[in-house]
Steps between C-alpha positions, in 0.01 A plus 500: 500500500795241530629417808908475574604152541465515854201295573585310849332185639475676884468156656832392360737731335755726628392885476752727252924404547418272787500808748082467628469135517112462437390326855258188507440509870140640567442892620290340808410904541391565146335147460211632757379703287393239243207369704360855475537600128127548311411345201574827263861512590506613146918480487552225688199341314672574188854378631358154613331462160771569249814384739663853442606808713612801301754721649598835326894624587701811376749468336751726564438583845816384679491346770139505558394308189703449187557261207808315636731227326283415186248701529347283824379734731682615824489728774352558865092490368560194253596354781238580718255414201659137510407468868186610441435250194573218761263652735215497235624141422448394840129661545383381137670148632647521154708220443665716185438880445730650216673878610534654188658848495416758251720852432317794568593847422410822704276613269290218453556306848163599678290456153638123483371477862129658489452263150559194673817475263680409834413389838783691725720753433859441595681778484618831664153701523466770702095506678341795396144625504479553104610143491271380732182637263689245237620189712505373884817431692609293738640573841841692480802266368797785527524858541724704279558887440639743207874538503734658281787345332768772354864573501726446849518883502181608417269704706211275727219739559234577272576841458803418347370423202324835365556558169730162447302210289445206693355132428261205562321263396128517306183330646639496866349668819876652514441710181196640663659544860805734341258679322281592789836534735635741228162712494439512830873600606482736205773390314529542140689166352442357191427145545563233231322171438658187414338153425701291704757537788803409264458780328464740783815411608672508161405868504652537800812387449541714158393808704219579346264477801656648872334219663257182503197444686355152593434296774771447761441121423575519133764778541707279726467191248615816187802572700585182583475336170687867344814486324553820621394490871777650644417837305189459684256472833158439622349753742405334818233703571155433300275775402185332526358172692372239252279198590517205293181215436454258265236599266185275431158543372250720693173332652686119572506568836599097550759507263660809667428315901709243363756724372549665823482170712821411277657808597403475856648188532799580337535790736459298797695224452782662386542439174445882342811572693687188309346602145610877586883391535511282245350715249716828647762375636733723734199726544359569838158558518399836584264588802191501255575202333531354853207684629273243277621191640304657786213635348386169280187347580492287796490098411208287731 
């Protein structure tokens, strides 16, 4: 599988469009935890040896994770991934350890994970059960919801939409959340299926869906980025509450403490708040998203 041209020294090189400036000062927090790690740290084992961290990202997942200028990826979990590489760099007391960041499509995103294919999982995935029998996650990064984008004068409640034909996109927990929504409300919609967001919205510009369902994340980055925007809105109000974890493989319960002593750290000292505004900027966070600044694992 070939890699995007994206491979980073962490120790030295600037993280994606110099916004994330890869840090070389030592995660005194995370470092701890070094002292502690067995001998069958079988990721970290396998990171030391071959000088490599592979990091999965959506593509088209705006503003979570994307392919930016170039391809290079971009987004609020890249750049949480590129804090994290440094981390691992510091534990390993790697003097070079190479980020490389391969696309990942919904479809496949969780197989590339459970085969080892890559390490961590940066993109926007929701925590689920079902996923959980696949792949492990981390402690919560962000917490999104299903909104709706559709015309400035269209209906807002679910109802609404009985007997109109309404979109979103395959392979997402979104696709399964309208369906149960639309069953259990008893509400007869037909529901189309589009492989990317793009198109989603392309349909609803030409009319032929009433109305687009996604996250509120992503919808806010469509309308945003919409040539046609002021024909539109985002509903403010989100129809389900959606965790989000990096993925990684089950059973490496010391690659995953590591993971989530990153996190932590970021979390405490700040920093999540910084990577949140750079990578949505003019957002404020909601109460849930603040709610896990709260809720993250205490540091020693």
């Amino acid at each position: 599988m070939a890699a995007l041209p994206v491979v980073a020294k962490v120790t030295e090189t600037d993280f994606h469009k110099g916004i994330s400036k890869m840090r070389k000062t030592l995660l005194s927090a995370v470092t701890l935890l070094a002292l502690a790690l067995p001998a069958g740290a079988q990721t970290l084992d396998r990171i030391k040896e071959t000088k490599e961290l592979k990091l999965g990202f959506r593509t088209d997942a705006a503003p979570l994770s994307f392919a930016g200028e170039g391809g290079r990826p971009d987004g609020y979990s890249p750049m949480l991934c590129a804090e994290i590489a440094q981390a691992i760099a510091n534990i390993l007391r790697m003097e070079e350890l190479n980020a490389v960041f391969y696309p990942v499509g919904t479809q496949d995103r969780f197989d590339k994970v459970a085969s080892g294919e890559i390490d961590l999982l940066c993109g926007a995935a929701t925590i689920t059960l079902r996923r959980r029998e696949i792949v492990d996650f981390s402690v919560p990064t962000y917490v999104d919801g299903v909104a709706i984008l559709l015309p400035k004068d269209g209906p807002e409640h679910l109802e609404d939409f009985a007997g109109k034909t309404v979109g979103v996109r395959s392979g997402t927990t979104t696709q399964e959340a309208l369906n149960n929504s639309l069953n259990a409300a008893n509400i007869s919609a037909e529901i189309k299926v589009f492989e990317d967001h793009a198109d989603g919205v392309a349909a609803l510009e030409s009319g032929d869906i009433a109305a687009y369902f996604a996250d509120q994340s992503i919808l806010y980055h469509l309308y945003a980025t919409s040539e046609s925007k002021d024909k539109f809105k985002v509903t403010g109000e989100i129809l389900t509450i959606e965790k989000h974890g990096l993925a990684l493989a089950r059973g490496d319960s010391e690659f995953r403490l590591v993971v989530d002593a990153a996190l932590s750290q970021l979390y405490a000292s700040g920093r999540m708040e910084e990577i949140f505004a750079e990578a949505l900027p003019g957002v404020t966070p909601g109460l849930a998203v603040r709610a896990m600044h709260l809720i993250a694992p205490t540091i020693p």
